[in-house]
LUMDRENMAR-524071 format. One record per residue: x, y, z of N, C-alpha, C in turn. Coordinates in pm, 1 decimal. Atoms other than C-alpha are relative to their C-alpha. Example, Ala and Ser with C-alpha at 12.3 -4.5 7.8 and 13.67 -1.06 7.14 Angstrom:
BEGIN
+----------+----------+----------+----------+----------+----------+----------+----------+----------+
|     n_c1 |     n_c2 |     n_c3 |    ca_c1 |    ca_c2 |    ca_c3 |     c_c1 |     c_c2 |     c_c3 |
+----------+----------+----------+----------+----------+----------+----------+----------+----------+
|     89.0 |   -119.0 |      0.0 |   1230.0 |   -450.0 |    780.0 |     90.0 |    120.0 |      0.0 |
|    -82.0 |   -119.0 |     -6.0 |   1367.0 |   -106.0 |    714.0 |    -77.0 |    109.0 |     73.0 |
+----------+----------+----------+----------+----------+----------+----------+----------+----------+
END
This chain:
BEGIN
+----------+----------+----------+----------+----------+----------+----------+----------+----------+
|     n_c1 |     n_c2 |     n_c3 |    ca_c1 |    ca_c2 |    ca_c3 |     c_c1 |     c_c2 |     c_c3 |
+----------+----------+----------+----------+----------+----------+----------+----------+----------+
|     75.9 |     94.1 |    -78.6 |    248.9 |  -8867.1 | -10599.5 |     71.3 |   -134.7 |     -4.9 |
|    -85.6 |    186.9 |    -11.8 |    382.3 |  -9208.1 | -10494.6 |    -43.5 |   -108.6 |    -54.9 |
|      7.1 |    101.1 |     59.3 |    356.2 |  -9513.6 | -10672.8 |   -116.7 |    -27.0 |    103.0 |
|     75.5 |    105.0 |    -32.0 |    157.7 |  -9662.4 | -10357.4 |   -154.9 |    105.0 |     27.5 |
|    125.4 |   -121.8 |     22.9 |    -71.7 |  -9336.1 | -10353.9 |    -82.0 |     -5.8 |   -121.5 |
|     94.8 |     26.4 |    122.3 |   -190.3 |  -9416.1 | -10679.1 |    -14.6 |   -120.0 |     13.4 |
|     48.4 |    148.9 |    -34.6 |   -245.0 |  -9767.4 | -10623.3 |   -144.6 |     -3.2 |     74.2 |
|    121.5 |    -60.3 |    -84.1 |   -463.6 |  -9635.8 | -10341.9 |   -103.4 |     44.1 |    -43.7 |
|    136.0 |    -89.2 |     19.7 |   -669.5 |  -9395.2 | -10512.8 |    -40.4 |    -62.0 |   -120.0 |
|     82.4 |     91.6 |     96.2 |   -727.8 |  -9668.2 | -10809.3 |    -59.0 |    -81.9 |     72.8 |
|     83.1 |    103.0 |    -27.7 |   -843.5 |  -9911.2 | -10568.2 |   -147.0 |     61.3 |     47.3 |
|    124.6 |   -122.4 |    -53.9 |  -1072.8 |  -9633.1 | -10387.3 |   -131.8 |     15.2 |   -107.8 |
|    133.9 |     -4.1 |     69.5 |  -1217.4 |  -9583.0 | -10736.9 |    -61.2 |    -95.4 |    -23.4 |
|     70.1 |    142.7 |      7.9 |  -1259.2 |  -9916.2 | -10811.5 |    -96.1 |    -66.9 |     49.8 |
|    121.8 |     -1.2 |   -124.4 |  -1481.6 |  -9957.2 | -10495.9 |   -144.9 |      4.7 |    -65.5 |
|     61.1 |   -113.0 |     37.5 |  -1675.5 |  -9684.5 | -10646.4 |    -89.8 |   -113.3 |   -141.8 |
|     48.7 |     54.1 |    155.6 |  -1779.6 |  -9944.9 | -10963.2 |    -91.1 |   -147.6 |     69.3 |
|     60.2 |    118.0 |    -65.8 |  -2036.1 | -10194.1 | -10927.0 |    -90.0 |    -65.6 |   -115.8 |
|     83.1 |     69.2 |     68.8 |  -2188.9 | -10493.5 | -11135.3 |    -53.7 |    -79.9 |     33.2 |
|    117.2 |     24.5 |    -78.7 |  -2491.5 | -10567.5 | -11113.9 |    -21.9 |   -146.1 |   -142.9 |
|     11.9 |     75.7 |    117.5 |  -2496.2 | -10922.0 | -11346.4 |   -140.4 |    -63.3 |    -43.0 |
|    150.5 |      6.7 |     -5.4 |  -2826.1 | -11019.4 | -11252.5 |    -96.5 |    101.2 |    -51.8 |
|     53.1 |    -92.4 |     62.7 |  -2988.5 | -10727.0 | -11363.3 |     96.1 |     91.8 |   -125.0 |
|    -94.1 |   -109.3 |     61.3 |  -2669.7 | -10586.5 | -11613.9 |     14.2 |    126.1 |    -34.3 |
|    -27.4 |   -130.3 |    -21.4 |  -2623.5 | -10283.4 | -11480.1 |    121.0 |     50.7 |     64.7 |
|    -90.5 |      0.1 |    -79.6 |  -2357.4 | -10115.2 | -11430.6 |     16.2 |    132.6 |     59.5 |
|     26.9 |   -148.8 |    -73.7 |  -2304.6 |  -9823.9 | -11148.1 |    142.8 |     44.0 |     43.2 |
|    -94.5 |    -76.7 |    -63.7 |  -2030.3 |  -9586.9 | -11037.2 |    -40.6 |    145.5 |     47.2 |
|     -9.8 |   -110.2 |    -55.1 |  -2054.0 |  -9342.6 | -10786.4 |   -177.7 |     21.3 |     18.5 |
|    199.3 |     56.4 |     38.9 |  -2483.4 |  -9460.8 | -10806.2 |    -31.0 |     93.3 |   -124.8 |
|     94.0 |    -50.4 |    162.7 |  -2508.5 |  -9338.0 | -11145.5 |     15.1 |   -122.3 |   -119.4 |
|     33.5 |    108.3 |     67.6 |  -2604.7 |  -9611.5 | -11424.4 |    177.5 |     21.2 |   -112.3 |
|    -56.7 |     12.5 |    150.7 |  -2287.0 |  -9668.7 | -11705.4 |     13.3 |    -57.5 |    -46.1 |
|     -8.3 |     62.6 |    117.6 |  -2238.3 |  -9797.4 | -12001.0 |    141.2 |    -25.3 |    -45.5 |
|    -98.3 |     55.3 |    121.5 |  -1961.8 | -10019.5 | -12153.4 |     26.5 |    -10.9 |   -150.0 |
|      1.0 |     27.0 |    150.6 |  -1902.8 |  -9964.0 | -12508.3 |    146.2 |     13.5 |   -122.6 |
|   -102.6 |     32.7 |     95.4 |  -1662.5 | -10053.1 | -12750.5 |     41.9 |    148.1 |    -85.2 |
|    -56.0 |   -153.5 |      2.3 |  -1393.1 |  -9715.1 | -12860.4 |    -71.9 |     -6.8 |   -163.9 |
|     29.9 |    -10.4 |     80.3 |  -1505.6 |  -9825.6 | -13212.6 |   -202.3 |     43.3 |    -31.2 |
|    139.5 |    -47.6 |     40.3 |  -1881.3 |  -9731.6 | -13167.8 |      9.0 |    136.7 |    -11.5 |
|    -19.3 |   -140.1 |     17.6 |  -1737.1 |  -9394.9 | -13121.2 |     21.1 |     13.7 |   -116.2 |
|    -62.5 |     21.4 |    133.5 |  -1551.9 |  -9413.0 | -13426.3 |   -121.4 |    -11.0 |   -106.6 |
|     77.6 |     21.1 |     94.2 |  -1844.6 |  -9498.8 | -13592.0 |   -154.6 |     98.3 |     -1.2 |
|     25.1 |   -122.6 |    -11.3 |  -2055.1 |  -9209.0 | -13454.1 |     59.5 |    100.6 |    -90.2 |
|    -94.2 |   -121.8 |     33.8 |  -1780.4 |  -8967.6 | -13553.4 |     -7.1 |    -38.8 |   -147.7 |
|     60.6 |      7.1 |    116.0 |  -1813.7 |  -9126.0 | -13903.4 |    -81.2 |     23.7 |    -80.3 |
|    116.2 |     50.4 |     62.4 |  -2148.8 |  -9146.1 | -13994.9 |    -21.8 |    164.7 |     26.1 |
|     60.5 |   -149.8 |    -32.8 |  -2201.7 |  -8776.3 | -13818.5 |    102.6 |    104.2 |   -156.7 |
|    -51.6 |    -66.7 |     93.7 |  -1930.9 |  -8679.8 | -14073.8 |    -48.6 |     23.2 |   -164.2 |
|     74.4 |     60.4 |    134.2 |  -2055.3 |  -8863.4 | -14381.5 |   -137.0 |    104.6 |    -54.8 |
|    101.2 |    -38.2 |     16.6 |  -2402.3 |  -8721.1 | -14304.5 |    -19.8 |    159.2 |    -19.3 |
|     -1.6 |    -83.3 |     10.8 |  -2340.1 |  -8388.1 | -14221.9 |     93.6 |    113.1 |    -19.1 |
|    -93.9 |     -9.2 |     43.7 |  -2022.1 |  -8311.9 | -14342.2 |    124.3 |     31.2 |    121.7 |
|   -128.3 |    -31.8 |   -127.0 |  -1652.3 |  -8242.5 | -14082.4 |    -54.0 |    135.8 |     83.8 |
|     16.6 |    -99.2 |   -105.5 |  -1743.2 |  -7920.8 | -13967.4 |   -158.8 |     -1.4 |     46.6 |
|     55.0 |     12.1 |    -79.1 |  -2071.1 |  -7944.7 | -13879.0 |     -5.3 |   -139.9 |    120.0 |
|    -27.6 |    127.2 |    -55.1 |  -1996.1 |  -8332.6 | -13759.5 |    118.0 |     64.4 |    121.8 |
|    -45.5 |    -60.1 |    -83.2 |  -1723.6 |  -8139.6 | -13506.9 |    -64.9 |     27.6 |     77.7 |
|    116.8 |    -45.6 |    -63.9 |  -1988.8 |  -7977.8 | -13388.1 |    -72.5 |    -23.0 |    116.3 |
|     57.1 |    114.1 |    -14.1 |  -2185.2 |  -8234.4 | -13325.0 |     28.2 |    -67.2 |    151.8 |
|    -91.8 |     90.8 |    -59.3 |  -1932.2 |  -8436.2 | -13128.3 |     55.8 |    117.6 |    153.1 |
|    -52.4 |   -128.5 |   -106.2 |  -1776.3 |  -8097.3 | -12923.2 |   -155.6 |      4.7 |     99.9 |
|    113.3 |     20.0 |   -105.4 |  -2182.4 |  -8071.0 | -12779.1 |    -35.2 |    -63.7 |     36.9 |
|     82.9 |    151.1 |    -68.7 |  -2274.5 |  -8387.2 | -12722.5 |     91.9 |     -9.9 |    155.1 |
|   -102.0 |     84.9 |   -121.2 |  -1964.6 |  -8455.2 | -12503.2 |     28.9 |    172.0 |     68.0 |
|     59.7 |   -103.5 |   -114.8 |  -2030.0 |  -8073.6 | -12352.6 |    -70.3 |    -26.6 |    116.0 |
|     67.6 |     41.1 |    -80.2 |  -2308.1 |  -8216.0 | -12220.3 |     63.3 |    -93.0 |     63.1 |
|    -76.0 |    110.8 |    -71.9 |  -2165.8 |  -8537.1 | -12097.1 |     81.7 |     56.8 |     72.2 |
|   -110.8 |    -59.3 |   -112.2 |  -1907.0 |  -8341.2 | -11947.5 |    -84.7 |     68.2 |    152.5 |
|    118.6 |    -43.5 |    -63.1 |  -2193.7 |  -8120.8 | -11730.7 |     -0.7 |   -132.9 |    106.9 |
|     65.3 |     85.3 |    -72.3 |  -2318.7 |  -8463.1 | -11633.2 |    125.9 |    -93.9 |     64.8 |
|   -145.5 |     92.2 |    -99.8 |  -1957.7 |  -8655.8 | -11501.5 |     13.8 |    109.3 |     82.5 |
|    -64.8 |    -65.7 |    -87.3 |  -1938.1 |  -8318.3 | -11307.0 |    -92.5 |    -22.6 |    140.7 |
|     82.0 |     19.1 |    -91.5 |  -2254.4 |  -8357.0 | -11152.7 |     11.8 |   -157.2 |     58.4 |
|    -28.7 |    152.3 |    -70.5 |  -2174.2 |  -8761.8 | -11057.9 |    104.0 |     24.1 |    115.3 |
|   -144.1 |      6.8 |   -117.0 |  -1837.3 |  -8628.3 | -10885.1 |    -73.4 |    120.0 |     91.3 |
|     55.1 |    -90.7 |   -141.6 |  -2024.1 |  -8351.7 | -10665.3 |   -103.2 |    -86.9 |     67.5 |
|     55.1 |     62.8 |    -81.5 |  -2288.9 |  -8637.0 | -10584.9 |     79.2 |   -117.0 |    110.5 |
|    -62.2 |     79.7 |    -32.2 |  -2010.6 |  -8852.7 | -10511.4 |    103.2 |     71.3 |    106.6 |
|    -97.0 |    -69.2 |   -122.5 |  -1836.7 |  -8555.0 | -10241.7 |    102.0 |      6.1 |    -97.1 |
|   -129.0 |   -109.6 |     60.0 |  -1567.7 |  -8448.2 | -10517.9 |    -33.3 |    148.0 |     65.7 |
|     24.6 |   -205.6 |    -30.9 |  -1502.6 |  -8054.7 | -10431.2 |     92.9 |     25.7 |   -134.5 |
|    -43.9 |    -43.9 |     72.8 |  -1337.6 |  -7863.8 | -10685.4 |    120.9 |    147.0 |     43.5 |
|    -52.6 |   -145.2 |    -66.1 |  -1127.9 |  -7559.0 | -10493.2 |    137.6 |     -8.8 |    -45.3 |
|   -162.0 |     12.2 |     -6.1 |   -792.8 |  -7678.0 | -10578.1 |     36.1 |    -51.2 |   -111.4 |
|    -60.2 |     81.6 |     98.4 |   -536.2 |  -7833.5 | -10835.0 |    -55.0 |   -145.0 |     26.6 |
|     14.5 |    150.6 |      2.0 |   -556.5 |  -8147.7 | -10650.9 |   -127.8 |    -54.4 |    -11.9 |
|    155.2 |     33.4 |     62.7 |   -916.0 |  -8150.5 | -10648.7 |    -65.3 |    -54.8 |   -113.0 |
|     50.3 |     17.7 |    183.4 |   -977.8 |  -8138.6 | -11029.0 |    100.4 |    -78.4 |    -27.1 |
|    -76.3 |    129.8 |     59.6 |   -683.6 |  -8360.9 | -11062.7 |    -58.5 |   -141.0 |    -10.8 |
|     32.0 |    138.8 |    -51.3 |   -794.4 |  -8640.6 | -10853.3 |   -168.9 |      0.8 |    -63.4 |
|    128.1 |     -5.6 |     83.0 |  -1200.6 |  -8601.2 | -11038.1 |     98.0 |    -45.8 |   -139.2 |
|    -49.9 |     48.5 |    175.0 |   -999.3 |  -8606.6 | -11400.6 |     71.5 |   -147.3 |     37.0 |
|    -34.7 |    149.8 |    -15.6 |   -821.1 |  -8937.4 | -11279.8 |    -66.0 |    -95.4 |     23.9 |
|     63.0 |     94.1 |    -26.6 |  -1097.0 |  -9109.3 | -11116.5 |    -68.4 |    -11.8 |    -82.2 |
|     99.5 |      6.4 |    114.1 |  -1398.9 |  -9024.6 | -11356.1 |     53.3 |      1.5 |   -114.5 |
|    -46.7 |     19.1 |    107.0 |  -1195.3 |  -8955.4 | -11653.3 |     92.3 |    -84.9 |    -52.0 |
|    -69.2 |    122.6 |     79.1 |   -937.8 |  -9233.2 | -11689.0 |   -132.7 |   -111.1 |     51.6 |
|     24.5 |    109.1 |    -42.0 |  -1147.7 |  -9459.7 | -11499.5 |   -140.2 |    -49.0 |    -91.6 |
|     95.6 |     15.5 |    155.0 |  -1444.7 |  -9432.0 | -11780.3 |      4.0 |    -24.5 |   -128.4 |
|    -51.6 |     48.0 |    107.9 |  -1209.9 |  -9514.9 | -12015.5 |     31.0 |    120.0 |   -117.3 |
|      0.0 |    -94.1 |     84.3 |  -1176.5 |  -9155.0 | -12194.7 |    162.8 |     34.6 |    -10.9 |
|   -166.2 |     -0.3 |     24.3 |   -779.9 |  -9204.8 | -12162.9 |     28.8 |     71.3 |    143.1 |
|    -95.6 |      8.0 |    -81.7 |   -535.9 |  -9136.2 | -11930.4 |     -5.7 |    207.1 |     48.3 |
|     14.9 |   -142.1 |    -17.5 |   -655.3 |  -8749.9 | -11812.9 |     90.8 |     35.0 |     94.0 |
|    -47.8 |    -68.0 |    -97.5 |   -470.0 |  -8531.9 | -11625.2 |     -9.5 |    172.0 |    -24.1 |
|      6.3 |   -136.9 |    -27.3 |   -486.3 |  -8130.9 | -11500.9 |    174.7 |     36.0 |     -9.1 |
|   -188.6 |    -17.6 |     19.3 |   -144.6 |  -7989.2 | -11660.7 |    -61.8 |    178.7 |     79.4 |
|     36.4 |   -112.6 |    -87.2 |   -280.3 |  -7585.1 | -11521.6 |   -102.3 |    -13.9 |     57.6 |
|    129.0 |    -34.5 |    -65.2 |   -521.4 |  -7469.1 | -11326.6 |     -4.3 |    151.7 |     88.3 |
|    -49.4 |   -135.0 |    -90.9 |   -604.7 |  -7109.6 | -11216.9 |   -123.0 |     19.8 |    -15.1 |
|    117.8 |    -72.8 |    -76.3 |   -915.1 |  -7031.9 | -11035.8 |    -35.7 |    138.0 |    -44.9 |
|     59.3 |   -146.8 |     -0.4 |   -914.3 |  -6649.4 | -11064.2 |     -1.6 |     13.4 |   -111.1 |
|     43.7 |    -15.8 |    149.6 |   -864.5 |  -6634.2 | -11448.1 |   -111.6 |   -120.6 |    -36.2 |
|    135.1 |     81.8 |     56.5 |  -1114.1 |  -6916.6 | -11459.2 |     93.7 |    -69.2 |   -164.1 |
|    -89.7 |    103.6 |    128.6 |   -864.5 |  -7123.6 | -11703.9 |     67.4 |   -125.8 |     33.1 |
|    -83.6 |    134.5 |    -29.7 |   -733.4 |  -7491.7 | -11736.5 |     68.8 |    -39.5 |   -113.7 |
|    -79.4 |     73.8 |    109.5 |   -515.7 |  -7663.9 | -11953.6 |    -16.1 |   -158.8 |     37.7 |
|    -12.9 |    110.7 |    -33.0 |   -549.1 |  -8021.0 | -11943.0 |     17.2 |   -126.3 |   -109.3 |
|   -111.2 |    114.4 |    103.7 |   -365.6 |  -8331.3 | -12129.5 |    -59.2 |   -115.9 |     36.9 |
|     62.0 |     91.6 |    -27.3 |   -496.9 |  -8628.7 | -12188.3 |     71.1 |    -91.7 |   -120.1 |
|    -42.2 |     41.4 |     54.8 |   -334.8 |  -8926.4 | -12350.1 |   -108.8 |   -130.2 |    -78.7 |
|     72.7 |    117.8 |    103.2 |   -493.9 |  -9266.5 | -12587.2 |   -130.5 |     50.3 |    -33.2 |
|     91.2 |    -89.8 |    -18.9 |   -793.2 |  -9054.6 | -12613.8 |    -75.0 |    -51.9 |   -112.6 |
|     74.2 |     61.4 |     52.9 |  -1105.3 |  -9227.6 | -12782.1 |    -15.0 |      6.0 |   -110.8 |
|     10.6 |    -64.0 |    101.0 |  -1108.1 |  -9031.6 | -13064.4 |    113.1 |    -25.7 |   -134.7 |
|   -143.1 |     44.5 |     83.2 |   -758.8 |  -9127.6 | -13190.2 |     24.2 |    -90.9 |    -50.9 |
|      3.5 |    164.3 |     19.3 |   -712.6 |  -9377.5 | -13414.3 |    163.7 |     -3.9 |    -54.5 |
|   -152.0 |     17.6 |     36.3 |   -381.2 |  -9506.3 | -13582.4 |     30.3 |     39.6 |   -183.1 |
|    -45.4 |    -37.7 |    112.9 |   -406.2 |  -9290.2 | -13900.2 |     61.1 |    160.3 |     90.7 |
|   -103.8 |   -114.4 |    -66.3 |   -228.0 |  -8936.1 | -13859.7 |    -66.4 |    113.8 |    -85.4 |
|    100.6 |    -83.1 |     81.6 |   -452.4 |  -8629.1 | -13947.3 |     90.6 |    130.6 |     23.0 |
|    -79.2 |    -90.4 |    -32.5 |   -385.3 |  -8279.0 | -13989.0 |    -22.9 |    114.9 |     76.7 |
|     73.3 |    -63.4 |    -87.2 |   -603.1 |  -8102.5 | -13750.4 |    -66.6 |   -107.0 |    130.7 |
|     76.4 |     30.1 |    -56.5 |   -727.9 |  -8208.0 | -13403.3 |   -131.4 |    -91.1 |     15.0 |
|    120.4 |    100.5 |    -14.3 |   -977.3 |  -8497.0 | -13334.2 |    -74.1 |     -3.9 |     73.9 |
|     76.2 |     31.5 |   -158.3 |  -1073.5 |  -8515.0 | -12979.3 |   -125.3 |    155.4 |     18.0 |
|    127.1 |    -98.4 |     -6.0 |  -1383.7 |  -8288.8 | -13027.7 |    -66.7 |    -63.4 |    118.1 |
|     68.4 |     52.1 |   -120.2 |  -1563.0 |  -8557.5 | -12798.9 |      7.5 |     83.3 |    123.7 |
|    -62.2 |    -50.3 |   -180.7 |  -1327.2 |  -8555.3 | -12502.2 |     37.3 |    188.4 |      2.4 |
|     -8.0 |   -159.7 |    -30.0 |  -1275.0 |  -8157.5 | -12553.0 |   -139.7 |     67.0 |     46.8 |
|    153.2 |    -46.0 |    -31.4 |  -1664.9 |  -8111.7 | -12524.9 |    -22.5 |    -39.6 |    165.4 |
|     14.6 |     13.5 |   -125.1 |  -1630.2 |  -8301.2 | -12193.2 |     42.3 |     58.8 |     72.6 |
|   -104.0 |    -87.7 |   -121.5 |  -1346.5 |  -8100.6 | -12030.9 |   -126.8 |    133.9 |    -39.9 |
|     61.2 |   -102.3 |     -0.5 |  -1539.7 |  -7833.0 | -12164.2 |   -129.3 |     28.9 |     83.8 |
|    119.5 |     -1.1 |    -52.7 |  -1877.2 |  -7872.7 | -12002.4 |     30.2 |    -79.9 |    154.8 |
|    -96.6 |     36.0 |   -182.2 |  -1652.2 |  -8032.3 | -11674.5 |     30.0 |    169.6 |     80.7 |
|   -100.8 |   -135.9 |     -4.1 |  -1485.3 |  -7707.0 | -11688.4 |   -130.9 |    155.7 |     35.7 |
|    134.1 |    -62.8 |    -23.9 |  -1835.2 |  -7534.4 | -11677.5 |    -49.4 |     29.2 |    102.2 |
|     40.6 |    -38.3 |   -120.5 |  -1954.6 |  -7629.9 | -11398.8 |     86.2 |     15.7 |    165.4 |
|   -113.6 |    -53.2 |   -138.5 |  -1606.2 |  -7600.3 | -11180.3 |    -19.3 |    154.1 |    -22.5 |
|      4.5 |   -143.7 |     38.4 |  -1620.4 |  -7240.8 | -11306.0 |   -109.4 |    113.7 |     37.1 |
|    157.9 |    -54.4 |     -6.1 |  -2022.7 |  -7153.3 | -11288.9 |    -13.5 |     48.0 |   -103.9 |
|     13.4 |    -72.3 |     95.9 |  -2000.3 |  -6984.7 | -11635.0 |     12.9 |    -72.0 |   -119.0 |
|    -35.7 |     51.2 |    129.2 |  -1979.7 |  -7031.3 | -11979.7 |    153.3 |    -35.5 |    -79.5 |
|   -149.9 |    -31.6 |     47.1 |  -1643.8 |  -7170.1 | -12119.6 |     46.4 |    -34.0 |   -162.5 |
|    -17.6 |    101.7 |    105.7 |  -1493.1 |  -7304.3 | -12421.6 |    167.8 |    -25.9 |    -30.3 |
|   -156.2 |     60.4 |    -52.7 |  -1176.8 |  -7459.9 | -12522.5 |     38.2 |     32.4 |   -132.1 |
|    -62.4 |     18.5 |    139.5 |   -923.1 |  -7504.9 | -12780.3 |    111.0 |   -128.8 |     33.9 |
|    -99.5 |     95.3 |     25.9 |   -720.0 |  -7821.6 | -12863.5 |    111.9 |     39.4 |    -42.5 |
|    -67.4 |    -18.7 |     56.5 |   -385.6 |  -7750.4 | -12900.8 |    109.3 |    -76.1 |    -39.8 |
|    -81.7 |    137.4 |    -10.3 |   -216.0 |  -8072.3 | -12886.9 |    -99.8 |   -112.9 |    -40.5 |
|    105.6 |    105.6 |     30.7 |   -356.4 |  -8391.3 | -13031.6 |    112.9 |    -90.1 |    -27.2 |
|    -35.3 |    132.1 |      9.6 |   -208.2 |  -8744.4 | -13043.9 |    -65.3 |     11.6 |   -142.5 |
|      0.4 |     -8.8 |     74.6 |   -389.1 |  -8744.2 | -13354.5 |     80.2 |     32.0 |   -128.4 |
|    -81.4 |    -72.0 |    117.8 |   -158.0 |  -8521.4 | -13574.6 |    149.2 |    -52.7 |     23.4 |
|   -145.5 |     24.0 |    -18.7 |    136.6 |  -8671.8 | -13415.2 |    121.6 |     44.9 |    131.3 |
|    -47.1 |    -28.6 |   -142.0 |    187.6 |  -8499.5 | -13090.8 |     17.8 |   -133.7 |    119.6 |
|    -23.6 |    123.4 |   -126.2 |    316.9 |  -8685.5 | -12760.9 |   -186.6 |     -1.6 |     71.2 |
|    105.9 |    -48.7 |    -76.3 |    -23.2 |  -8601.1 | -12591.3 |   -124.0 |     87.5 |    -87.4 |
|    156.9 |   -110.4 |     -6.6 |   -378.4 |  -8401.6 | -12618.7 |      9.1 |     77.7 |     95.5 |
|      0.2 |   -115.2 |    -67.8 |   -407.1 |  -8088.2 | -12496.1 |   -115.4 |     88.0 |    -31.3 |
|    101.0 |   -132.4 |     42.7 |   -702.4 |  -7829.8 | -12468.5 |      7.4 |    143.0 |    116.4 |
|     13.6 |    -89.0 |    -43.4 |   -724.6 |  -7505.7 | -12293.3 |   -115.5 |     49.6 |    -49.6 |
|    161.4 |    -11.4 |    -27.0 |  -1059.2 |  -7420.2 | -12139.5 |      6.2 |    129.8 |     88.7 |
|    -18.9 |   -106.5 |    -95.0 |  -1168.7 |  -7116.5 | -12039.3 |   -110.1 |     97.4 |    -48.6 |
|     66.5 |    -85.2 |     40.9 |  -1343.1 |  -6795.8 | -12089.8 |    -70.8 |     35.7 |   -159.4 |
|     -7.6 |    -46.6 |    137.6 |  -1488.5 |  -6744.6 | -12458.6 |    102.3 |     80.4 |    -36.5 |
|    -76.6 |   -113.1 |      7.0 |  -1318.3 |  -6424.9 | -12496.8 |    113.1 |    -84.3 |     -5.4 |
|   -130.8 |     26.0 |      8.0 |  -1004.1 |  -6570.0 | -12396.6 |     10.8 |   -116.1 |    -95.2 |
|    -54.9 |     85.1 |     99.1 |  -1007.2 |  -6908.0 | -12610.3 |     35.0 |     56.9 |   -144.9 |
|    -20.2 |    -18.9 |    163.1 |  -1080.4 |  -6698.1 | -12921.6 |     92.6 |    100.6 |     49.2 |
|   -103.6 |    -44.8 |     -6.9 |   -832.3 |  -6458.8 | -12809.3 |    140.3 |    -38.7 |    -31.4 |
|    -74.9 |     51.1 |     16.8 |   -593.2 |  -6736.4 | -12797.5 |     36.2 |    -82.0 |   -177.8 |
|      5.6 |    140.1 |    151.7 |   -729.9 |  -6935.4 | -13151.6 |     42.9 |    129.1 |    -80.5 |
|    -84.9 |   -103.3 |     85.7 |   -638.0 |  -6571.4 | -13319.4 |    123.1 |     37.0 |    -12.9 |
|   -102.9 |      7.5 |    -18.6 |   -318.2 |  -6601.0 | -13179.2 |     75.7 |    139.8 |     84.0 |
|      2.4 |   -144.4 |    -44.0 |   -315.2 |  -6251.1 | -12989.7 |     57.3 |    -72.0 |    127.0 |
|    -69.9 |     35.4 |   -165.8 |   -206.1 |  -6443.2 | -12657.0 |    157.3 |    -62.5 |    -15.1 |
|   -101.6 |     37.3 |     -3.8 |     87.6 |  -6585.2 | -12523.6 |     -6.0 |   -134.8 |     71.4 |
+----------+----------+----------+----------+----------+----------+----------+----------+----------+
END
């Protein structure tokens, strides 16, 4: 895509955003959002850990932002997104997902008939500037995941296989069929 093609389709979304200062509200696409600082996440993802220890705190974090995902899918079908194509789900992961601040998304596959995506996402909320040794982005994976849901109609789930976290260039999850993610987390795929 061309430098002035993306220029374009940031100003397009930009449109799409509206503050309301008099009443401080803020809307995109006529649904209400919220500005909040990456460290309130951080401090979620903490406290959920603290309280109920990493793996159920994963958990936690992977459903919440399931749901949330569900609900950015339903903003981009009120807002005339379609979903039929690469470019489709590209241009949705660029507008709603960088433009909400969940990092720099993009659709690296996409295949309709297996009902599978791969998708990469860079500065990703979740990431901070220590260096772990497993996967972080439970959040943003719960979102592609429950995004990924309702492009699909079915049940999916993902696996992170890339994380900025541990030291990778990028985040990566692959979303898709149950069956097939745990197919893949056993290592039986290719």
């Amino acid at each position: 895509m061309s430098a002035i093609r993306k220029v374009r389709r940031l100003r397009e979304a930009f449109r799409a955003l509206d503050v309301d200062e008099k009443r401080g509200i803020i809307t995109a696409y006529n649904e209400r959002f919220l500005f909040i600082p990456t460290k309130l996440i951080h401090a979620i993802e903490d406290r959920l850990s603290e309280s109920f220890g990493p793996a159920t705190a994963t958990s936690f974090e992977y459903e919440i932002g399931r749901e949330g995902g569900v609900q950015y899918m339903r903003i981009a079908e009120k807002a005339g997104f379609k979903f039929r194509n690469f470019q489709d789900l590209s241009s949705v992961a660029e507008r709603l997902g960088t433009l909400a601040g969940w990092g720099k998304v993009m659709v690296h596959e996409f295949d309709p008939e297996k009902k599978t995506v791969s998708m990469r996402w860079t500065d990703g909320v979740s990431v901070r500037n220590k260096r772990v040794n497993l996967p972080v982005c439970h959040f943003g994976r719960g979102i592609l995941t429950g995004a990924m849901e309702t492009v699909f109609g079915t049940a999916c789930d993902s696996l992170e296989v890339k994380c900025q976290g541990k030291g990778d260039a990028y985040c990566e999850a692959i979303i898709g069929a149950p069956e097939e993610i745990s197919r893949l987390a056993n290592g039986l795929g290719s």
